[in-house]
C-alpha positions in Angstrom: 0.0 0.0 0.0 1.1 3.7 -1.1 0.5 5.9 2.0 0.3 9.3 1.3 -1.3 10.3 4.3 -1.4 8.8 7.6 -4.1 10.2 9.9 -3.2 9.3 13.9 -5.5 9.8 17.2 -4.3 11.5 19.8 -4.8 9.9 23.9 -3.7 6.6 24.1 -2.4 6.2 20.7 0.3 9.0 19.9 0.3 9.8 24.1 0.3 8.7 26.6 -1.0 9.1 30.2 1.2 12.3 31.4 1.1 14.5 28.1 4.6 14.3 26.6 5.1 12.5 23.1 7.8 10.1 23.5 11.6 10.3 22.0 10.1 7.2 19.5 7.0 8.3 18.6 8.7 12.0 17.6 11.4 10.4 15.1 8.6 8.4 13.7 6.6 11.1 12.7 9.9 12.9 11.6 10.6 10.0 9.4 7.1 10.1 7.9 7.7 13.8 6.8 10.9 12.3 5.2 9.5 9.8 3.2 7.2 12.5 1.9 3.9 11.0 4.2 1.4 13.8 5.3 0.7 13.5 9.0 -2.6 14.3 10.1 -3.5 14.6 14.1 -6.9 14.0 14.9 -8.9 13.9 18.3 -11.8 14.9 20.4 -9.5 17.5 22.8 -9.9 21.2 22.2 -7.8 22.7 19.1 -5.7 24.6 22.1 -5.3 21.5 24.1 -3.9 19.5 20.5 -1.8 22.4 19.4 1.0 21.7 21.8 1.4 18.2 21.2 1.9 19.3 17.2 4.6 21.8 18.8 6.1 18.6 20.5 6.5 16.9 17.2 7.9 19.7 15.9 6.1 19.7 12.0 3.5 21.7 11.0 0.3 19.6 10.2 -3.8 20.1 10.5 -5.2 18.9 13.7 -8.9 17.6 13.4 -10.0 18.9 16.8 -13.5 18.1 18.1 -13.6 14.5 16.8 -14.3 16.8 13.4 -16.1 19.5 14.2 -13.1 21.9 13.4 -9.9 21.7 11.1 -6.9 23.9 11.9 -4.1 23.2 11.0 -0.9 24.2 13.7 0.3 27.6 12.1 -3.4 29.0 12.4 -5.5 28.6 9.5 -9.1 27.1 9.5 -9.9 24.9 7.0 -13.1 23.4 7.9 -15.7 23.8 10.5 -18.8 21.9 11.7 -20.9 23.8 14.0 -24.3 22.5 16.3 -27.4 24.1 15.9 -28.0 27.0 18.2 -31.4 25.0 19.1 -30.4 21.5 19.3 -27.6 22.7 21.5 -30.1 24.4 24.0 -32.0 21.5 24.0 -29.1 19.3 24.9 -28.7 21.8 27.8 -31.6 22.1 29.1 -31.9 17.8 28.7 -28.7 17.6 31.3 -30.3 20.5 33.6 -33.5 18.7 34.1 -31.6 15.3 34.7 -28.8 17.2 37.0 -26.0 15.5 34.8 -22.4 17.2 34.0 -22.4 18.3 30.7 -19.8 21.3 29.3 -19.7 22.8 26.0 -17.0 24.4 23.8 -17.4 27.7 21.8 -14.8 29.4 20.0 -11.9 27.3 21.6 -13.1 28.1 24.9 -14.4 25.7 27.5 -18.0 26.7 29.4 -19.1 24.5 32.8 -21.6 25.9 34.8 -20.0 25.2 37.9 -16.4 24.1 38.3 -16.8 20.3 40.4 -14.3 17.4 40.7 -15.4 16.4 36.7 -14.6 19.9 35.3 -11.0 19.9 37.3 -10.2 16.6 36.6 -10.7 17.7 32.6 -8.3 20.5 33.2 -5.7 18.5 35.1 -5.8 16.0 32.2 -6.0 18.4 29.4 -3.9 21.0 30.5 -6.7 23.7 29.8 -8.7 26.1 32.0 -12.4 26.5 31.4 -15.1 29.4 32.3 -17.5 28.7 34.8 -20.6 30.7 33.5 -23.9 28.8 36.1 -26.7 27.3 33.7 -27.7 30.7 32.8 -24.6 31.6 31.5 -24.1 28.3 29.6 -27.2 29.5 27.3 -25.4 32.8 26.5 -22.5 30.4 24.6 -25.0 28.5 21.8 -23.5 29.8 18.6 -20.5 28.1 16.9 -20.1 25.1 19.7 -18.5 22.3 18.1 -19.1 19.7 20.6 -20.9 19.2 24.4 -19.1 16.4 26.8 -20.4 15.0 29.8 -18.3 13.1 32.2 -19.2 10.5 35.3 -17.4 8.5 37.1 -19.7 5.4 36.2 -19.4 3.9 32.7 -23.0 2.0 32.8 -24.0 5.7 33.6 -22.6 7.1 31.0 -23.8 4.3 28.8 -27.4 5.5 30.1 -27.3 9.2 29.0 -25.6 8.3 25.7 -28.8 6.2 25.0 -31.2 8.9 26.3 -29.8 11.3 24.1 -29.3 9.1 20.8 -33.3 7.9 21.2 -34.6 12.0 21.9 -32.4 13.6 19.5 -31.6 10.8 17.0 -29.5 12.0 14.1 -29.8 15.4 14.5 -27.1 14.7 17.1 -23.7 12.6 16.6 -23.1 10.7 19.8 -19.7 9.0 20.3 -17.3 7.8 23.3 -13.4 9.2 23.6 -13.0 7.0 26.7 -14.8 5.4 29.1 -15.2 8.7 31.0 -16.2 11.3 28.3 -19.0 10.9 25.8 -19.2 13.0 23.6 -22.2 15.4 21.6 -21.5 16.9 18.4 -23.9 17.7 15.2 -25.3 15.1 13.4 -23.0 12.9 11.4 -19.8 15.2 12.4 -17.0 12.5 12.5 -13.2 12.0 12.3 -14.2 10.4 9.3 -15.8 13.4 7.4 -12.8 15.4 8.3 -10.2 13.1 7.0 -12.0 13.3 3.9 -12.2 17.3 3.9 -8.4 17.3 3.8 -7.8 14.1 1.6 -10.2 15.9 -1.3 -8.3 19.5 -0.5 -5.2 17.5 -1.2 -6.6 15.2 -4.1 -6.0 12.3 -2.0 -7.7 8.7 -2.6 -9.2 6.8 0.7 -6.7 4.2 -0.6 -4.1 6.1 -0.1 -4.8 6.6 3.5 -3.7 4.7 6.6 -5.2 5.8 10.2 -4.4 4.5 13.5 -6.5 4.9 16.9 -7.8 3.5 19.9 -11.1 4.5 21.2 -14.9 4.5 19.7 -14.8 7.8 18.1 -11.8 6.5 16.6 -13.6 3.9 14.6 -16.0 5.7 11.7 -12.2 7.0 10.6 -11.0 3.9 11.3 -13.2 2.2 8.9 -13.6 4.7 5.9 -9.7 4.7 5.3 -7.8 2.3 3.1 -6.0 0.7 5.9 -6.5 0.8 9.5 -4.6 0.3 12.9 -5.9 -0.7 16.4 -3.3 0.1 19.6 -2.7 -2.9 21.9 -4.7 -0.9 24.1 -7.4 -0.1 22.2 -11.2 -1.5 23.0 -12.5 -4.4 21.3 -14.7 -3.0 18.6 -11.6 -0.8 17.4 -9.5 -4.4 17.6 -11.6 -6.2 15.8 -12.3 -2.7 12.5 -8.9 -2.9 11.9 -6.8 -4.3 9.3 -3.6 -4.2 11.5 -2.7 -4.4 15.4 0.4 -3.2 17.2 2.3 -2.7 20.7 0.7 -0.5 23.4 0.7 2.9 23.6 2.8 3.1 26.5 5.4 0.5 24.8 5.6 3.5 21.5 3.1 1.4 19.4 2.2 4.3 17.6 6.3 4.2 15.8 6.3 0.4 15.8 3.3 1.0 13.6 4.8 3.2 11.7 8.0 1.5 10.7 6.5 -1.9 10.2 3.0 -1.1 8.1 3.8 2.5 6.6 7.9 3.1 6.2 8.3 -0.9 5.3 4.8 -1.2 4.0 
């Protein structure tokens, strides 16, 4: 398989727990550049919380932030954006008010809670971000351009739950998808990793043949199956194991360069 562009998730598949991109992982995606490969980064974090992680590789390259919902690449430019409805998104709101469930949303590249508890911090810890806390009220001032809501718990059979609720009152005017088993995730209908890969791969006359993506997680897997060849972590869930064409080490272990030496630079 040609690759010409090689399209890699973020958490537990380029990084690891702690937010530093290994020594391995760095000459990897150095090599790719070398052998004429576009790198593409793509994940559900904000476009502020990806950008330094591009700086750590040290290459300029889009980042599909939002699980799709926006393409920028790392000097600046905006390439593509998906927003919610300013209605749907109210409704979302006022569906976790009612039910007294954590849900935040993202406008502009700026994180809205309405009140800063253990879920919000742990988000910022992790993502090395800080947010606005704006009270219910204020979270209805921020409806125009969001490109995603999250909602966190501590339960994953809870999460589960709301993830249902929402996909059977909203159905496909809302995309529903899981980053980890923590976050789910709210964005408009039929905004995936997916449609964004093929954004760029059309701006850059690309075939899906051409394309090799690696991940780890459920929103992971609609780009996972619409490229030409795919790759599941050692770590990643079962679904994403079983999508993909190829398999390699742990994130922790630098799977993400294995990967790339043994199914793109010797591919």
């Amino acid at each position: 398989m040609n690759v010409k562009l090689f399209v890699t998730d973020l958490d537990g598949t380029l990084l690891p727990e702690g937010g530093r991109v290994s020594k391995a992982n760095i000459k990897a995606v150095h090599d790719l550049e070398s052998m004429g490969v576009r790198l593409v980064l793509a994940t559900g974090r904000m476009y502020k919380a990806a950008l330094p992680i591009a700086e750590q590789l040290g290459v300029h390259v889009p980042i599909i932030a939002y699980n799709g919902a926006l393409i920028k690449s790392s000097a600046g430019e905006v390439i593509h954006t998906q927003f919610m409805n300013e209605n749907i998104v109210k409704k979302v709101l006022t569906f976790f008010e009612q039910r007294g469930w954590h849900v935040q949303s993202y406008s502009e590249d700026e994180l809205y809670f309405p009140k800063r508890d253990r879920y919000v911090q742990y988000y910022e810890d992790m993502q090395k971000v800080t947010g606005n806390e704006v009270g219910w009220h204020g979270m209805y001032e921020h409806l125009s351009n969001v490109t995603k809501l999250l909602s966190i718990s501590g339960k994953s059979d809870e999460l589960t739950n709301r993830m249902r609720e929402i996909k059977k009152f909203f159905g496909a005017q809302v995309e529903v998808t899981r980053s980890n088993d923590l976050f789910a995730e709210f964005l408009a209908g039929g905004c995936t990793k997916a449609g964004a890969v093929k954004v760029i791969a059309d701006k850059l006359s690309i075939d899906r043949t051409e394309i090799m993506a690696i991940g780890d997680s459920e929103n992971d897997l609609p780009m996972l199956r619409s490229v030409g060849r795919s790759i599941a972590m050692g770590n990643a869930i079962p679904a994403v194991k079983k999508s993909c064409f190829y398999r390699t080490d742990l994130c922790e272990n630098d799977g993400f360069a294995k990967a790339v030496y043994e199914y793109v630079l010797r591919g």
